[in-house]
C-alpha positions as CSV (number, residue, x, y, z in Angstrom):
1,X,-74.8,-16.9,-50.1
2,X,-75.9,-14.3,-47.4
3,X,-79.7,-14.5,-46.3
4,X,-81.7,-11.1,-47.5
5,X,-83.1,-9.4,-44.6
6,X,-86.5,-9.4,-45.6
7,X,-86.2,-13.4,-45.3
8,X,-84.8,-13.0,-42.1
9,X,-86.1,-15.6,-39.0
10,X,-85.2,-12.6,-36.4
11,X,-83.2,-13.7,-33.3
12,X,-82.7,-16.8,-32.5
13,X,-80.1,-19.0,-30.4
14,X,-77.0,-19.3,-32.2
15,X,-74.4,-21.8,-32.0
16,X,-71.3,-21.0,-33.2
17,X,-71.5,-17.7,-30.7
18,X,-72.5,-20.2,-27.7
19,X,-69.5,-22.4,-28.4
20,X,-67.5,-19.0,-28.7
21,X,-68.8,-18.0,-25.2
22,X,-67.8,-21.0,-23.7
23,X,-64.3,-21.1,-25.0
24,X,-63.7,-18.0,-23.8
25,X,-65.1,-18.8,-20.3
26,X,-63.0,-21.9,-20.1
27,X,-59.7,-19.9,-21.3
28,X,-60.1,-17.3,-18.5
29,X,-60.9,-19.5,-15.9
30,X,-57.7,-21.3,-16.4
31,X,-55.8,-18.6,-16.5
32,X,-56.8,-17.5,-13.2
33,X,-56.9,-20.8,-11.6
34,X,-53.2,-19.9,-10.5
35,X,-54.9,-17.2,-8.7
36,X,-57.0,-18.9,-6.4
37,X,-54.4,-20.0,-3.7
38,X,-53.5,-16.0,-3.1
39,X,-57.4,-15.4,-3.1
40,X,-58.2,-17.7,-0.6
41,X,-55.3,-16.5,2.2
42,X,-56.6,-13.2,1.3
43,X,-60.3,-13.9,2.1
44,X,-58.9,-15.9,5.4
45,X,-57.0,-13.4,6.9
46,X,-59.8,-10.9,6.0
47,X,-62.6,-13.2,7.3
48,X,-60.5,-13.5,10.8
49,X,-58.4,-9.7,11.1
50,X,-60.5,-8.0,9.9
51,X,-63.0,-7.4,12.4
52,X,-59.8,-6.6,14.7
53,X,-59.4,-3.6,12.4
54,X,-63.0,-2.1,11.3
55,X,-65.0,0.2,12.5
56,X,-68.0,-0.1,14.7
57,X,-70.2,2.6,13.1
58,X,-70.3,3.7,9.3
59,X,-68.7,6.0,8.2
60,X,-71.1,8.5,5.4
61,X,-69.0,9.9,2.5
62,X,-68.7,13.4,3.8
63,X,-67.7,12.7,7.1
64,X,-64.3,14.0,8.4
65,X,-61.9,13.7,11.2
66,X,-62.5,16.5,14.0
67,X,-60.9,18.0,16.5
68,X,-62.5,17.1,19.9
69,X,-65.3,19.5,21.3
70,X,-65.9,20.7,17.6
71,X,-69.1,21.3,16.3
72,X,-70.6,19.8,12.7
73,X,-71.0,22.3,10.1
């Protein structure tokens, strides 16, 4: 039998969703756990190249390439 809502306790932890949440968690973690070897090379060679590659100043959103001796609009 369903509780009526004026007899209602409001919000209020619930358990089965918790145990849900976790399950969930668990089940994508381990499915991506195969991932984690390509991550890693990937952060390595971007924590050691990639400063041989970047800029040295920012660059804003509507900046463009221009020819030299141009003047900014």
């Amino acid at each position: 039998m369903t509780t009526p809502v004026s007899e209602s306790t409001g919000y209020g932890p619930n358990r089965e969703m918790s145990v849900l949440g976790y399950v969930v968690g668990i089940g994508i973690a381990i499915l991506l756990l195969p991932l984690l070897p390509f991550a890693l090379v990937g952060w390595l060679l971007w924590r050691f190249l990639g400063s041989r590659f970047s800029r040295t100043e920012p660059i804003s959103w509507g900046e463009r390439e221009r020819p030299a001796g141009s003047r900014p609009p």
